[in-house]
N, C-alpha and C positions, 0 to 999 in steps of 0.2 A: 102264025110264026111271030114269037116279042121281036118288035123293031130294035135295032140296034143300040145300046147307050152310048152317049160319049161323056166325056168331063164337063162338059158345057152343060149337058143336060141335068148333072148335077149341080151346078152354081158357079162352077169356074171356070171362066173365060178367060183363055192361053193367050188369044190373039189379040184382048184389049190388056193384055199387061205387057204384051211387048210395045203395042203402039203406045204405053204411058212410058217403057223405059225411053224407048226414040223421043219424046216430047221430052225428057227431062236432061237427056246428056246437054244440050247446048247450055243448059241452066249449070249445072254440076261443072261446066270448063270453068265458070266465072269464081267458084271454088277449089284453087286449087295452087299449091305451091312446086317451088322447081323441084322440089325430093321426093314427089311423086311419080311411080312409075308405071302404072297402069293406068287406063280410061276406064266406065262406068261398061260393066255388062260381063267382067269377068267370075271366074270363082269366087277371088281373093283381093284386096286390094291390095297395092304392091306400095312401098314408102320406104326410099334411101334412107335410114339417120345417117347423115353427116359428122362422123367422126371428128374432120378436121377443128371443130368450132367447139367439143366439148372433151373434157378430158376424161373423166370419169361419170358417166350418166348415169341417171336414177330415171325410170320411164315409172309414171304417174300416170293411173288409168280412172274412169269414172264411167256408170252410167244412170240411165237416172229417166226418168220419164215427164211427162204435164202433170196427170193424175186430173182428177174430174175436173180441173177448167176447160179441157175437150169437150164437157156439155155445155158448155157453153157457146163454144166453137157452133157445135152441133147448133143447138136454138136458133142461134142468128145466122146460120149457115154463110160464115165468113169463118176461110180455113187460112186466111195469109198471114197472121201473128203466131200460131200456136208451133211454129216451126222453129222459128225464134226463141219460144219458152225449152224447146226443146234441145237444144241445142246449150241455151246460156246454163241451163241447170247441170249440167256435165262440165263446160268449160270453168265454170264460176269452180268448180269442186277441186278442180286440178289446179290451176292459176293461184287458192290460195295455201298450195303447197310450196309455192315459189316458180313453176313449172311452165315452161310455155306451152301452150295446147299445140299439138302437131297434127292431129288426124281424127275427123269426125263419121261413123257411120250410126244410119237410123233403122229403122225396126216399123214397119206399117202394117198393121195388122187389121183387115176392115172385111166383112161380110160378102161386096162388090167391088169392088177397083171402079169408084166413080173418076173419071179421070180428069177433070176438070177441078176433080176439088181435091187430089191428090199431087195435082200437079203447083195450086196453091201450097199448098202445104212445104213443100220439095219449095218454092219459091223462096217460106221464112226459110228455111233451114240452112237455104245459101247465102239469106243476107244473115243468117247468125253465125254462119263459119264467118263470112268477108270480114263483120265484126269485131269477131275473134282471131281473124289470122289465121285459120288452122282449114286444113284441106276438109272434103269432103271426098272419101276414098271410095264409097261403096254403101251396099246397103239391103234390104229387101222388102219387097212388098207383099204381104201374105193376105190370098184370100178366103177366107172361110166363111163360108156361107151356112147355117146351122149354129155359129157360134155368134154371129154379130149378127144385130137385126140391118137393117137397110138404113142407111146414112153413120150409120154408128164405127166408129173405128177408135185405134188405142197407136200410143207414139212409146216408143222409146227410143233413149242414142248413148251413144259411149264414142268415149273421145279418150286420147292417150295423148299424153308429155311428157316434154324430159324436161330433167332438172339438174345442174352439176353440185353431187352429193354433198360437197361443203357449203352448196346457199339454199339446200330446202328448209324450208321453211314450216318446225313442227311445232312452236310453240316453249322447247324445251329453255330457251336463252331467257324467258320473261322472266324480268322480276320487278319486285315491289319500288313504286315509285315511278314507274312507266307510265305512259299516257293513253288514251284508248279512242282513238279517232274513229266517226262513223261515218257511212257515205249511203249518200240518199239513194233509196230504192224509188222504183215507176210506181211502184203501185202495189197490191198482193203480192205480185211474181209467180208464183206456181204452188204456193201453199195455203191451205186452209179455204179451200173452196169447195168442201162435202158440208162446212158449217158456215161459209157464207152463200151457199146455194140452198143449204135448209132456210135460213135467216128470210134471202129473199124471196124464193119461188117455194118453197114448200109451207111453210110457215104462214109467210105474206100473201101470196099467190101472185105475186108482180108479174107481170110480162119486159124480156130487156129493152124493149125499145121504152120502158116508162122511164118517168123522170123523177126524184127524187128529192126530198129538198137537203139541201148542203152539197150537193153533185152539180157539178157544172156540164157533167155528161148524161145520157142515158145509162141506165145502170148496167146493161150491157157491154157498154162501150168502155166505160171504164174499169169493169170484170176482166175485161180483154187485153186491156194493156199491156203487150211486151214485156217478160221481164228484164232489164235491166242487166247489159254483157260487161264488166268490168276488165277484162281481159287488160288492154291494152293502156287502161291507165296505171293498175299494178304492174307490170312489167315495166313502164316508166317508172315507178318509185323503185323499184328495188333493186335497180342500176346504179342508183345516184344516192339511195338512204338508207338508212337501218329499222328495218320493219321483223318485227320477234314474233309475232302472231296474226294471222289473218283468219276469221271468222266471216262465214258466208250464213249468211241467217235466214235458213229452210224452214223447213216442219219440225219443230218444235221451240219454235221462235227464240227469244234471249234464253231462258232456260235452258235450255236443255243444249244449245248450240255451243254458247260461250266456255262453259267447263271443257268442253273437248280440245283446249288447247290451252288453260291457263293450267300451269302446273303445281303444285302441293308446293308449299304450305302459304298459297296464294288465292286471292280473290278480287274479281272484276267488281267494282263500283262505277255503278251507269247513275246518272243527274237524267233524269227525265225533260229535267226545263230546258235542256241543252238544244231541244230541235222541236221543231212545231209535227206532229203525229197529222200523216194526211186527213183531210176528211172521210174517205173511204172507210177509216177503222171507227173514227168515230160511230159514223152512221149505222155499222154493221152490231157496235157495239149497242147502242141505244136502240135500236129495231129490235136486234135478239135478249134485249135486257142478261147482258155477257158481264162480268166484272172484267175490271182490270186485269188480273192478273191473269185469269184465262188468255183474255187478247192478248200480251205479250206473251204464250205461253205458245201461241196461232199461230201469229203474225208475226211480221215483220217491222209490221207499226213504222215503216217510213226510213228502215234501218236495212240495207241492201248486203252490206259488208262492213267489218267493224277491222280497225289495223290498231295493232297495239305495237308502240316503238316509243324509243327514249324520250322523256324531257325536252331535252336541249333540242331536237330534230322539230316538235311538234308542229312549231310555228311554218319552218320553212315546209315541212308536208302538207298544211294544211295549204300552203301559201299556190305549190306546187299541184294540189288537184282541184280547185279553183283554175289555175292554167288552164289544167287539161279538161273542163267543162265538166268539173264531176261539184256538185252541194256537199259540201264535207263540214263536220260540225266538232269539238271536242269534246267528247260523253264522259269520259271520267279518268280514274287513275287504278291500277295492280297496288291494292295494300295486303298486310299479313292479312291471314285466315288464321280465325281463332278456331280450336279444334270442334265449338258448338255453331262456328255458320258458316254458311253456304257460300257456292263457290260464285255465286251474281248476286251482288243485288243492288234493285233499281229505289231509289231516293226521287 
């Protein structure tokens, strides 16, 4: 007579993803605002908007994943930053709508429920909401077994904000003669790590604990670096200043990011000399023998988030995220576009 199957005997164990949600609620309180109305473990997560404080809202939604800096995670089997990544790459998307982030859930999707290293993960994700301000409502953890091999998992999150319809922030108000302020990134942040992981480990055959020269880190370590959560310095500026455009510079680095918000019959002028470019891209660049314009094409090249606002403001924004402990730099100015060029370009 065939013994009995259960679900376990296929790969999915019921009883160790309940005991990781019990490990993760007391984590998940420390995420959380008074307009929430549910605790972790429901269908749905539940969030008052508060009517009284907006008059006309616009809810602003993102979501957005790591993408392979997870193997890296994975290599060094240190899972406490990539929650982080996950989390600022949705927040950063909304915020430079004008929008405050209000509510974050994540997406875990792994072969085994290791719990210990799922539970790190859950750990960035709550100091990237606290970060950000914005709750952490809910979420799921999925296991399939036959789709992920053993150690391997994938992140996504989606975050939603509101914004009062007359201060979102689309770019549309820019015009010629404006300024175009950039604010330092940590590091990569979450892009272009399929060609700085050929660069180092497929290419090279590096191991991340190696040392490299012009890295003051393991190259691991500095692969790994946190992206960079801006949240809460733009919503101080645009209280107090006139900000026309804000650019979050992902995957597809200055190119391809900038035109998404400067508007016809305009173009972005970026001065390269204006900020010192981490060593990170250098090195990545000279190892992969990459030209220039690819890497700014990558990367980020040390450019986090780019604000485009008046003249006359420049000085005191610059003056004001310095305050707030952000490296801010002035990269250039919005002159006319002539109808044969382009909507960036770096001098």
């Amino acid at each position: 007579m065939q013994e009995k199957m259960t679900y376990k005997d296929a790969g999915v164990d019921i009883d160790r993803a309940n005991a990781f949600v019990e490990r993760i609620k007391p984590l998940v309180k420390a995420a959380t605002r008074r307009e929430v109305m549910s605790g972790l473990g429901g269908f749905g997560g539940l969030f008052h908007l508060d009517m009284s404080k907006i008059r006309d809202p616009v809810l602003v939604s993102s979501t957005d994943g790591v993408g392979t800096k997870l193997k890296i995670a994975q290599m060094m089997n240190r899972h406490d930053t990539v929650g982080i990544d996950l989390v600022a790459m949705s927040v950063n998307d909304v915020v430079v709508q004008g929008a405050e982030p209000l509510f974050f859930l994540d997406y875990i999707a792994t072969g085994k429920v290791l719990v210990e290293t799922a539970v790190q993960i859950v750990e960035g994700i709550v100091k990237g909401c606290q970060e950000a301000g914005c709750a952490l409502i809910g979420g799921e953890t999925a296991e399939m077994p036959g789709f992920y091999t053993d150690g391997e998992y994938d992140l996504a999150g989606f975050c939603v904000g509101v914004v009062e319809a007359d201060k979102l922030i689309d770019g549309s108000e820019i015009r010629v003669g404006d300024r175009i302020i950039g604010i330092a990134s940590s590091g990569l942040h979450s892009n272009g790590f399929s060609l700085a992981r050929r660069v180092f480990f497929e290419e090279r055959g590096l191991r991340p604990d190696e040392r490299i020269e012009g890295l003051a880190q393991p190259i691991g370590t500095e692969l790994l670096k946190p992206t960079r959560i801006y949240v809460k310095s733009i919503l101080n500026l645009i209280k107090n200043f006139t900000v026309r455009g804000i650019v979050h510079i992902t995957g597809g680095g200055f190119a391809d990011n900038i035109p998404r918000i400067v508007p016809e019959p305009c173009r972005a002028v970026i001065r390269k000399d204006r900020w010192k470019v981490p060593s990170i891209f250098e090195v990545i660049g000279r190892m992969g023998n990459i030209d220039e314009a690819e890497l700014f094409r990558v990367f980020n090249m040390g450019i986090g988030m780019m604000l485009v606002v008046p003249e006359k403001e420049e000085a005191e924004i610059l003056d004001r995220l310095q305050k707030l402990g952000e490296e801010a730099y002035s990269l250039g100015v919005i002159e006319k576009k002539e109808p044969d060029q382009t909507s960036v370009l770096c001098l």
